[in-house]
Each structure stands twice: as C-alpha cells, then as structure tokens.
PQR file of N, CA, C, O and H, with PARSE charges and radii, in Angstrom:
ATOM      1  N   UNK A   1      76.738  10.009 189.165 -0.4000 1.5000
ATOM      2  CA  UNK A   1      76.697  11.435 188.931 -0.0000 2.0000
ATOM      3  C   UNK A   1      77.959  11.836 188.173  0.5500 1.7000
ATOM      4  O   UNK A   1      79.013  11.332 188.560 -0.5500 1.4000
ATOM      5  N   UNK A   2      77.982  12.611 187.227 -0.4000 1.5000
ATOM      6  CA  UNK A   2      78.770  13.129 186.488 -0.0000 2.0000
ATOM      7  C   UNK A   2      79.291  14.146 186.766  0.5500 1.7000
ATOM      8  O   UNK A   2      78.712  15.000 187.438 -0.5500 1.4000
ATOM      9  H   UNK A   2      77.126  13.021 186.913  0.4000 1.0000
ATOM     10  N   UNK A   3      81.126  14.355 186.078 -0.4000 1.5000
ATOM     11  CA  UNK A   3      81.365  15.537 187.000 -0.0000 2.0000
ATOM     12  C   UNK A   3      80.747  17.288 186.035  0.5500 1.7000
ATOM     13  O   UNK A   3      80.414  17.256 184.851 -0.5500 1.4000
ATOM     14  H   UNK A   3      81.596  13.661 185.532  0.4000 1.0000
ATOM     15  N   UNK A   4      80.735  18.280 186.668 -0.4000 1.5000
ATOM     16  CA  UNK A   4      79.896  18.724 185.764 -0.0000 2.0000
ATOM     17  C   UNK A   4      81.148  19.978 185.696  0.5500 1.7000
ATOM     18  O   UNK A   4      81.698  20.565 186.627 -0.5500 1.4000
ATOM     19  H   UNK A   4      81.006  18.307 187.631  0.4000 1.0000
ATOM     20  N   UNK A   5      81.347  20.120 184.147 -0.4000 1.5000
ATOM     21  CA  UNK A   5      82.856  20.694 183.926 -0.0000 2.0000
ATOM     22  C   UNK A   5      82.805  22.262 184.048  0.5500 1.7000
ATOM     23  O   UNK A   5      83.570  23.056 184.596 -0.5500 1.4000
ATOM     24  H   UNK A   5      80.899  19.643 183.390  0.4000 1.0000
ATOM     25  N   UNK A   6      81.985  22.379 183.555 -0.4000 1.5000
ATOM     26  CA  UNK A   6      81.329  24.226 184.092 -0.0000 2.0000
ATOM     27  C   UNK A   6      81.837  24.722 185.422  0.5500 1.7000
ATOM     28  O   UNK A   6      82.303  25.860 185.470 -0.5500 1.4000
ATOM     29  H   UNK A   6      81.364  21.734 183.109  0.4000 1.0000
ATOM     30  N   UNK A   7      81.788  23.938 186.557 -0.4000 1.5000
ATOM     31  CA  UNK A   7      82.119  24.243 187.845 -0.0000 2.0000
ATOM     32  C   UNK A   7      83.541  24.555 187.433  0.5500 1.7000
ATOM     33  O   UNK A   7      84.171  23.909 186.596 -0.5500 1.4000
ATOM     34  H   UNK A   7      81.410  23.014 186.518  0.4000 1.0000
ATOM     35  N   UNK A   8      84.106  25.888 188.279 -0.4000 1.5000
ATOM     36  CA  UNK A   8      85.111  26.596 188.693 -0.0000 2.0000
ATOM     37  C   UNK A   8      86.718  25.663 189.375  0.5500 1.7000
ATOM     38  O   UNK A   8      87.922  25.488 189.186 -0.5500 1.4000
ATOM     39  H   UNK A   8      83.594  26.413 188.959  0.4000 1.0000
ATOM     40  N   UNK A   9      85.744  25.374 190.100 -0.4000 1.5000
ATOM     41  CA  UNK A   9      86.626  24.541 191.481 -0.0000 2.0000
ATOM     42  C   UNK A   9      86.852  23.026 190.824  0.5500 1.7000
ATOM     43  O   UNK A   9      86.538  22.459 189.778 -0.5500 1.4000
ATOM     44  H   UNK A   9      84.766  25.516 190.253  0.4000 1.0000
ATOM     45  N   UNK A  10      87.461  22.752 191.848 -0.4000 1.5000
ATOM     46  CA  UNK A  10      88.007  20.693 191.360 -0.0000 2.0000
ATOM     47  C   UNK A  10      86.652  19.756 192.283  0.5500 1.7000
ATOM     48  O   UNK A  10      85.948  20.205 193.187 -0.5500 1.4000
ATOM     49  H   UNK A  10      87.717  23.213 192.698  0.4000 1.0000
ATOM     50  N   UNK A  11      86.629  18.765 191.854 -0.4000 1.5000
ATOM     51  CA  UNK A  11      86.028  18.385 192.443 -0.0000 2.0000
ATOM     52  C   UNK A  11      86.843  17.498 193.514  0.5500 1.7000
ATOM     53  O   UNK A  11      86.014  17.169 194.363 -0.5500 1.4000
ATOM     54  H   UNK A  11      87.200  18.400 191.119  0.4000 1.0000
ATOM     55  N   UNK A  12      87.937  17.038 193.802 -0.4000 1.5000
ATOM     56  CA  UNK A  12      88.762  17.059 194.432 -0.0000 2.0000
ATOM     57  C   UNK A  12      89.249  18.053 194.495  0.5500 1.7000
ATOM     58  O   UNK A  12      89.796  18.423 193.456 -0.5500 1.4000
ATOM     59  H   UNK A  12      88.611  17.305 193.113  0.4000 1.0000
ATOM     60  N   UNK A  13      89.315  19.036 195.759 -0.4000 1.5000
ATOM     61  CA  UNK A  13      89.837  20.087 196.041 -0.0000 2.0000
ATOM     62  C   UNK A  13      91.752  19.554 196.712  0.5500 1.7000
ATOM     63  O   UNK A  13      92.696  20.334 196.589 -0.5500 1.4000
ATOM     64  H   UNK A  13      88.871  18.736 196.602  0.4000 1.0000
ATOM     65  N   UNK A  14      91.898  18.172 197.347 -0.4000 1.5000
ATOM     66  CA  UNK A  14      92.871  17.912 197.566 -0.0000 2.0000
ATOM     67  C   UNK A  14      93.942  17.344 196.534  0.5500 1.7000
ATOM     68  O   UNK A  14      95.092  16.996 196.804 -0.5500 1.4000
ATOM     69  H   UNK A  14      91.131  17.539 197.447  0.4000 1.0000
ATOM     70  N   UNK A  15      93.198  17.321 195.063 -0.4000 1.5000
ATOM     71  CA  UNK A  15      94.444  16.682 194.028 -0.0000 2.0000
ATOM     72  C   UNK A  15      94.424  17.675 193.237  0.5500 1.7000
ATOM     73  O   UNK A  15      93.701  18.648 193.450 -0.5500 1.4000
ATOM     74  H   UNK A  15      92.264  17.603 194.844  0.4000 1.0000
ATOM     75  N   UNK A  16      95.308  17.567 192.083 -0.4000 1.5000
ATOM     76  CA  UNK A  16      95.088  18.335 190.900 -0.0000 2.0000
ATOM     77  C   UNK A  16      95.746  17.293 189.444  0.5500 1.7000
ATOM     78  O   UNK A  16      96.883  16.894 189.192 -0.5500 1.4000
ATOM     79  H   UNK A  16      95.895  16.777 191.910  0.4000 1.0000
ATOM     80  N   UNK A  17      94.279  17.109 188.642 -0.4000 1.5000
ATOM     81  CA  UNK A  17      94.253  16.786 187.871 -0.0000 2.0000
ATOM     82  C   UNK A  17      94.444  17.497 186.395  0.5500 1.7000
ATOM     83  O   UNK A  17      93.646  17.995 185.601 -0.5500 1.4000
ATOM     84  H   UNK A  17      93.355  17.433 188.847  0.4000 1.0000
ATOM     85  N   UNK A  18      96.061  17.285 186.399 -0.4000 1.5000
ATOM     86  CA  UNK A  18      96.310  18.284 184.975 -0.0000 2.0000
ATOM     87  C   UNK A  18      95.345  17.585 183.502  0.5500 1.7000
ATOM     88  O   UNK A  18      95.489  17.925 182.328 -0.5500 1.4000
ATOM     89  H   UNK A  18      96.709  16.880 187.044  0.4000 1.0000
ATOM     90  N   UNK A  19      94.603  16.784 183.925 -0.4000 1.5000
ATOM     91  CA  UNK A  19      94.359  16.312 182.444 -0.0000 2.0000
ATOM     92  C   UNK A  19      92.696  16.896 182.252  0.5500 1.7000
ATOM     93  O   UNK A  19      91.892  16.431 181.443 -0.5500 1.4000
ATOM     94  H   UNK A  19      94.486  16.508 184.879  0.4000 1.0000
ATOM     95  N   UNK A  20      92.390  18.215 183.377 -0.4000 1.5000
ATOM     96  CA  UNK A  20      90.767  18.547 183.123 -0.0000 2.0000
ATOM     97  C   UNK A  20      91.350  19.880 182.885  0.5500 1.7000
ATOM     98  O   UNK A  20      92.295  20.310 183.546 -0.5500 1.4000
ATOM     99  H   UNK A  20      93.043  18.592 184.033  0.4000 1.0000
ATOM    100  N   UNK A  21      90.756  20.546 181.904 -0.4000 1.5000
ATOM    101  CA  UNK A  21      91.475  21.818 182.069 -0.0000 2.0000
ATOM    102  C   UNK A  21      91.089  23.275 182.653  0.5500 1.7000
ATOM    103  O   UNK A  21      91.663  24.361 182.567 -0.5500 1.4000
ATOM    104  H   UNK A  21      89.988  20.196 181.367  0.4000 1.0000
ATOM    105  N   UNK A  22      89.810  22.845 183.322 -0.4000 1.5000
ATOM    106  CA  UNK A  22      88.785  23.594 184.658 -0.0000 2.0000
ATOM    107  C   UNK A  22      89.664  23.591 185.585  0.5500 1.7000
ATOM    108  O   UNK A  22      90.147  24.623 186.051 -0.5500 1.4000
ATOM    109  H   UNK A  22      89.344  21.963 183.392  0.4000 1.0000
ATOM    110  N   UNK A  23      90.090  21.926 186.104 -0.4000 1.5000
ATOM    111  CA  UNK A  23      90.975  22.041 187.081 -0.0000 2.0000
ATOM    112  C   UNK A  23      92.504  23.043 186.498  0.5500 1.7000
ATOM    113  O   UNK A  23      92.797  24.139 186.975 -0.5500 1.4000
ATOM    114  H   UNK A  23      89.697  21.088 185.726  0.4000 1.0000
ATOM    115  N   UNK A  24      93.049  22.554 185.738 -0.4000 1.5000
ATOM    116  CA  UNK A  24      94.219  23.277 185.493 -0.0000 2.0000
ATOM    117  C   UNK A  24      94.224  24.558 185.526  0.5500 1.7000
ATOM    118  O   UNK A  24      95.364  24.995 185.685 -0.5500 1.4000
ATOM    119  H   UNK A  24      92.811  21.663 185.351  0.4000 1.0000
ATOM    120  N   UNK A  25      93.186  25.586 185.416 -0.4000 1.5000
ATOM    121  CA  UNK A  25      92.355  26.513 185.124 -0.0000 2.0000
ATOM    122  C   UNK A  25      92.834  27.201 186.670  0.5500 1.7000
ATOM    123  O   UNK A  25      93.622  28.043 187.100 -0.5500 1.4000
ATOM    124  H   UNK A  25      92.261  25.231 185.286  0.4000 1.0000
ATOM    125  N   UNK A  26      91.736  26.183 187.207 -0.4000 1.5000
ATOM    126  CA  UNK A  26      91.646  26.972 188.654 -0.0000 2.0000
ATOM    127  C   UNK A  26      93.135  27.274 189.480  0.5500 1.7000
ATOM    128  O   UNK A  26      93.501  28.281 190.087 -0.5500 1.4000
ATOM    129  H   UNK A  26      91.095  25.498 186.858  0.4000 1.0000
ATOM    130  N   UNK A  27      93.858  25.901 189.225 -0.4000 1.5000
ATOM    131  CA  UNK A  27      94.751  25.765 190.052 -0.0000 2.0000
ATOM    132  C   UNK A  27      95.838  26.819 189.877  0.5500 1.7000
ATOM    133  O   UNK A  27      96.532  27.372 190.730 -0.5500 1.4000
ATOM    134  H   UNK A  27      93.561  25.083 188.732  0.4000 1.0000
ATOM    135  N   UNK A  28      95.801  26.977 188.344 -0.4000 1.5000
ATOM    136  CA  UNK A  28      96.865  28.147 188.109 -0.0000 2.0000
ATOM    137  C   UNK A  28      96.452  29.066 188.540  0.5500 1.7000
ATOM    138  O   UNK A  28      97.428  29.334 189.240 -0.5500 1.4000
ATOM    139  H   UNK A  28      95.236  26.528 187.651  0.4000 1.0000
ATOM    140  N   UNK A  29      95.547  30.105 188.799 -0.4000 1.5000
ATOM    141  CA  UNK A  29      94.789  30.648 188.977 -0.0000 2.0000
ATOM    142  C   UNK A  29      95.170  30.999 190.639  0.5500 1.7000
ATOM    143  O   UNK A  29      95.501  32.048 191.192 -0.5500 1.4000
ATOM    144  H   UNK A  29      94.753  29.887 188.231  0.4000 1.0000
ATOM    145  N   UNK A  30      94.982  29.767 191.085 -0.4000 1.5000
ATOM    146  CA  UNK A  30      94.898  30.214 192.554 -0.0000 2.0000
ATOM    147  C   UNK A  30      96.410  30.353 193.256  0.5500 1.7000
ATOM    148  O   UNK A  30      96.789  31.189 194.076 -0.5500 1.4000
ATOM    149  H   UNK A  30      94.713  28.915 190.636  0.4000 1.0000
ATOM    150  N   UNK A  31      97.064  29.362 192.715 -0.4000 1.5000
ATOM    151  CA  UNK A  31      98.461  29.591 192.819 -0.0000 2.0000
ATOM    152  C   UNK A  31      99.663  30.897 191.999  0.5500 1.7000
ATOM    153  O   UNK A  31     100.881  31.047 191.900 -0.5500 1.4000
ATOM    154  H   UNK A  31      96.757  28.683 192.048  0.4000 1.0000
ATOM    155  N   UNK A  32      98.604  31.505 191.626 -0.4000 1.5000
ATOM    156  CA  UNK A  32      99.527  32.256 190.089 -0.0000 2.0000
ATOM    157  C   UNK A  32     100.369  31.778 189.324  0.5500 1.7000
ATOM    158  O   UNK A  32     101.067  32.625 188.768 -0.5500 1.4000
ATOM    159  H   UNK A  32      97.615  31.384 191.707  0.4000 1.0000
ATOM    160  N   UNK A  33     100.529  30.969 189.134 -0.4000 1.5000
ATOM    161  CA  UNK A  33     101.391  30.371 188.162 -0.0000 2.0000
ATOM    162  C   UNK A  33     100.885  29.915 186.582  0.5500 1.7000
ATOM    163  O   UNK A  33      99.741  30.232 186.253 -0.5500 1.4000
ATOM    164  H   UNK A  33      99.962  30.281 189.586  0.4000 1.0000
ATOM    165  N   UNK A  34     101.671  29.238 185.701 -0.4000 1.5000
ATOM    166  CA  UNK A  34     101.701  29.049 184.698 -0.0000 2.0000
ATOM    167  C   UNK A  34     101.030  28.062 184.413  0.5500 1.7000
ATOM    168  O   UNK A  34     100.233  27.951 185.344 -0.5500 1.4000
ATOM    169  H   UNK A  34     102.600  28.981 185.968  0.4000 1.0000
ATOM    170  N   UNK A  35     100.799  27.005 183.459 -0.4000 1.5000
ATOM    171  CA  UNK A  35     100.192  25.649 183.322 -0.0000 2.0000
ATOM    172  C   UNK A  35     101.427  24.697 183.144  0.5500 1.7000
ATOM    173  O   UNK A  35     101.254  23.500 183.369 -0.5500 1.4000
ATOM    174  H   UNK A  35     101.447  27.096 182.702  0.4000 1.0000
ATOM    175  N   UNK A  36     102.806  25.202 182.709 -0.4000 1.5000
ATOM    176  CA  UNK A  36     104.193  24.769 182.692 -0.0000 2.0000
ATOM    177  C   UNK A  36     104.285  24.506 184.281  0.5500 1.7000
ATOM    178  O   UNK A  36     104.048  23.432 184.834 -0.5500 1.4000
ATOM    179  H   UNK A  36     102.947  26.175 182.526  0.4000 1.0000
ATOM    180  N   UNK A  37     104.724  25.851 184.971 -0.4000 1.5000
ATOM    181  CA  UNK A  37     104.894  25.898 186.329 -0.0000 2.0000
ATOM    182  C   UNK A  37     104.486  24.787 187.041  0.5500 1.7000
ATOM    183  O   UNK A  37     105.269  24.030 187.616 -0.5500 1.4000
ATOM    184  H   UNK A  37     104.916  26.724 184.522  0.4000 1.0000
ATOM    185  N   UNK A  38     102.574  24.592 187.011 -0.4000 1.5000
ATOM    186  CA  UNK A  38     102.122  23.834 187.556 -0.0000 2.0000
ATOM    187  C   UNK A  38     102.902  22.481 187.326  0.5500 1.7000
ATOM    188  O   UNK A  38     103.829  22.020 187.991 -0.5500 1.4000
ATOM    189  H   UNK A  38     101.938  25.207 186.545  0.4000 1.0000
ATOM    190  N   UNK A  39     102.327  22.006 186.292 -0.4000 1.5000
ATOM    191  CA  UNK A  39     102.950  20.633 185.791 -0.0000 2.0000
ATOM    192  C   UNK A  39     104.471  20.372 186.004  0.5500 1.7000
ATOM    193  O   UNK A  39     104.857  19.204 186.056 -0.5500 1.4000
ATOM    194  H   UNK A  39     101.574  22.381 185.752  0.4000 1.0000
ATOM    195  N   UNK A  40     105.365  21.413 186.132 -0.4000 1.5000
ATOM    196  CA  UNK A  40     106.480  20.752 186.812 -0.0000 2.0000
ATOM    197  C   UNK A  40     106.110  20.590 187.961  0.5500 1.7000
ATOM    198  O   UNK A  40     106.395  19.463 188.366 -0.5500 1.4000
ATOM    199  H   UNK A  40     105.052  22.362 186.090  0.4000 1.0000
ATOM    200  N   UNK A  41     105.215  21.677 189.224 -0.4000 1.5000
ATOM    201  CA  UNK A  41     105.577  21.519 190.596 -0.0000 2.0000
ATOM    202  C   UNK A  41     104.850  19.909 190.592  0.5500 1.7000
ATOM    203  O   UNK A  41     105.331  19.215 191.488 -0.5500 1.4000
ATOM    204  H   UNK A  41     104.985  22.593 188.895  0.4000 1.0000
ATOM    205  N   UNK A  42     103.836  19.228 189.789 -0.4000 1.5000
ATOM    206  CA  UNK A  42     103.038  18.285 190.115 -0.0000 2.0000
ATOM    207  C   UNK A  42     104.111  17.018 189.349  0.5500 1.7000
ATOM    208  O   UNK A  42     104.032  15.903 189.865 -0.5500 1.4000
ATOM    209  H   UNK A  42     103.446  19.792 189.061  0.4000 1.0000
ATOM    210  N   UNK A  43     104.982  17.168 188.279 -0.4000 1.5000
ATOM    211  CA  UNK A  43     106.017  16.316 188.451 -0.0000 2.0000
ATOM    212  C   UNK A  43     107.158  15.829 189.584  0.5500 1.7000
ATOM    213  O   UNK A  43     107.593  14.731 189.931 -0.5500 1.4000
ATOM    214  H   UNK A  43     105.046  18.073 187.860  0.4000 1.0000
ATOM    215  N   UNK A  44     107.386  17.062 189.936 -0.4000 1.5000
ATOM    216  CA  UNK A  44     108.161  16.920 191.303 -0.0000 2.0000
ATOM    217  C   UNK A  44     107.552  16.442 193.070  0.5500 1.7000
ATOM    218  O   UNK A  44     108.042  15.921 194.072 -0.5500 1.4000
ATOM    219  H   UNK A  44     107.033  17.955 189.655  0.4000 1.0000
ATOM    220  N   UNK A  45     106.619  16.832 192.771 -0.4000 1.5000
ATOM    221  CA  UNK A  45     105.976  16.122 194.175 -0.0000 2.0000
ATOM    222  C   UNK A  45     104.938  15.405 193.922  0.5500 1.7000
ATOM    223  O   UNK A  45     104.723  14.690 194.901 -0.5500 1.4000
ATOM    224  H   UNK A  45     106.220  17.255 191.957  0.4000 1.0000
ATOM    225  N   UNK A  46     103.978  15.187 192.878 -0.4000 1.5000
ATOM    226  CA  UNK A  46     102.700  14.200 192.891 -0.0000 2.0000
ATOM    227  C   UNK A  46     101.335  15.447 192.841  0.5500 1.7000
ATOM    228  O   UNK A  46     101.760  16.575 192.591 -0.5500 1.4000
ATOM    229  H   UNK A  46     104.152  15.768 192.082  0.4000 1.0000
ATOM    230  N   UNK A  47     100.439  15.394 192.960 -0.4000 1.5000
ATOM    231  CA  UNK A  47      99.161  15.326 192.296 -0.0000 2.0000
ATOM    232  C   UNK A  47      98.579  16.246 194.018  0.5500 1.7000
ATOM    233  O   UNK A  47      97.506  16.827 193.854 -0.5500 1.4000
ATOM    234  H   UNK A  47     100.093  14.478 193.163  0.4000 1.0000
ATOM    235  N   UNK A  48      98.888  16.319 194.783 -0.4000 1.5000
ATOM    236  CA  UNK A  48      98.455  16.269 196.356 -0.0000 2.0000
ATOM    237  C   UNK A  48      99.045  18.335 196.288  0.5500 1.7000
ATOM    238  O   UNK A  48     100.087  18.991 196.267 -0.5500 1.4000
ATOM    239  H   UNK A  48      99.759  15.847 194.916  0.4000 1.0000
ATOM    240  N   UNK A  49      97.497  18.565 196.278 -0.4000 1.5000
ATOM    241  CA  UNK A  49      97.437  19.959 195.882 -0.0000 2.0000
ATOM    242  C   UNK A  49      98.195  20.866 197.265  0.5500 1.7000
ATOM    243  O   UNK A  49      98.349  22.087 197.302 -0.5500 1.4000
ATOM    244  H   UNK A  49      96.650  18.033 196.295  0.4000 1.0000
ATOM    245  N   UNK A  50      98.529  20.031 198.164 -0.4000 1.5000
ATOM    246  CA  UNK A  50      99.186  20.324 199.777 -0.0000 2.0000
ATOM    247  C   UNK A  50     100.222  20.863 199.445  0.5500 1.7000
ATOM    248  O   UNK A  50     100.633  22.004 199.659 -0.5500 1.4000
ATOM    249  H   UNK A  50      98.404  19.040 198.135  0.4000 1.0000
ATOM    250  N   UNK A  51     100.825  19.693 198.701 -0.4000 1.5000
ATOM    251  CA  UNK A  51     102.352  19.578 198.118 -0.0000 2.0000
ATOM    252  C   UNK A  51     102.500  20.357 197.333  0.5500 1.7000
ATOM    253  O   UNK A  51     103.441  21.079 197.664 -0.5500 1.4000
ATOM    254  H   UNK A  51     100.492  18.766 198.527  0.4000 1.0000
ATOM    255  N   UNK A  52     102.095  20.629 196.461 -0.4000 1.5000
ATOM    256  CA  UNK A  52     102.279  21.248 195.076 -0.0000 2.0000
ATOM    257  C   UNK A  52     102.329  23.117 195.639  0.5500 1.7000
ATOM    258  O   UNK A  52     103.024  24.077 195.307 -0.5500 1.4000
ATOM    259  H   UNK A  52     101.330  20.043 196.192  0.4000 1.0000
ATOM    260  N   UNK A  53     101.341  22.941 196.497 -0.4000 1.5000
ATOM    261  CA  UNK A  53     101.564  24.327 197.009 -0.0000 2.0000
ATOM    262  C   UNK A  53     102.972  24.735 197.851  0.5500 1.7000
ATOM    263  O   UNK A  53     103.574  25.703 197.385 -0.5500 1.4000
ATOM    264  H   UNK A  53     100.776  22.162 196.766  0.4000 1.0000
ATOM    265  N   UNK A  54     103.363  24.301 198.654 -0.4000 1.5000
ATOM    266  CA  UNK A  54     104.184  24.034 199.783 -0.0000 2.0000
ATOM    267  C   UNK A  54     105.619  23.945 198.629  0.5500 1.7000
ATOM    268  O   UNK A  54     106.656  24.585 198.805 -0.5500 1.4000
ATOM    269  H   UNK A  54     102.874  23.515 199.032  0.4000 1.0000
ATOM    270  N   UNK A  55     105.348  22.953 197.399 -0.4000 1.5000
ATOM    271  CA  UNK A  55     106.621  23.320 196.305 -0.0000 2.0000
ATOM    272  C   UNK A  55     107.118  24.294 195.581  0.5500 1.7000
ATOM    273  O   UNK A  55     108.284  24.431 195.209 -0.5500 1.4000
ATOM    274  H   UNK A  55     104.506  22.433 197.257  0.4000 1.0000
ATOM    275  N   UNK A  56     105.722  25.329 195.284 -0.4000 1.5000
ATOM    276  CA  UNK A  56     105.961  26.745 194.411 -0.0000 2.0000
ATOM    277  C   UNK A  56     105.549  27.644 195.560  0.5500 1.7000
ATOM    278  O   UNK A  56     104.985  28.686 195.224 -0.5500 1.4000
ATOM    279  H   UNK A  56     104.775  25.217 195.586  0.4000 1.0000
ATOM    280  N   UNK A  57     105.748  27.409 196.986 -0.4000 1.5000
ATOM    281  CA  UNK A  57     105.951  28.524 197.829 -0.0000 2.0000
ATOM    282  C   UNK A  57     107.984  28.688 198.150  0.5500 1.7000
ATOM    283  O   UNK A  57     108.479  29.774 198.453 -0.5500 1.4000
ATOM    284  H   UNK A  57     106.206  26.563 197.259  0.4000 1.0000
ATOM    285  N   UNK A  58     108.698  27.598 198.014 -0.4000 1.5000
ATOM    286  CA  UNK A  58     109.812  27.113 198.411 -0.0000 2.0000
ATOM    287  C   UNK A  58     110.331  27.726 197.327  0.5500 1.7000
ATOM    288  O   UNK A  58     111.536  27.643 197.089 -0.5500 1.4000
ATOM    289  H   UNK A  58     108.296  26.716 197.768  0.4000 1.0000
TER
END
C-alpha cells in the first residue's frame, strides 16, 4: 500500500519526516513554527515527534 500524500496527517504520527512536505506541512502547523524552526528542533534531538515537541516547548 502506498502512502497516499493528499492525507493531512503523517503517517507516522510518532516521527517527522522533513523530506515529505505534507508531513512538514502538518508538523509546522501543529507546532506553530517555521520549516527552519522545525528542522533545527529535529537536528537537535532526532526525528521522534515527542522530542521535537518537548524541544520547541523549552
């Protein structure tokens, strides 16, 4: 099954894959942040959408 890119959401809701840009989409989105923002908080802690949150709440 293919992922189907139209959908809103990740299909991993626990990672974030900066290289789909649905996901990048959402994530900024839900976090308010930037697509910069993001991609640093996901340089600094990894991909683990837990983290990434828990980094641009700090």
């Amino acid at each position: 099954m293919s992922d189907n890119k139209t959908l809103r959401a990740p299909q991993d809701s626990s990672r974030i894959a900066m290289g789909e840009d649905y996901e990048v989409e959402y994530w900024t989105q839900k976090f308010g942040v930037s697509r910069d923002r993001l991609q640093q908080a996901v340089n600094a802690v990894g991909n683990s959408a837990e983290a990434v949150e828990r980094y641009l709440r700090d």
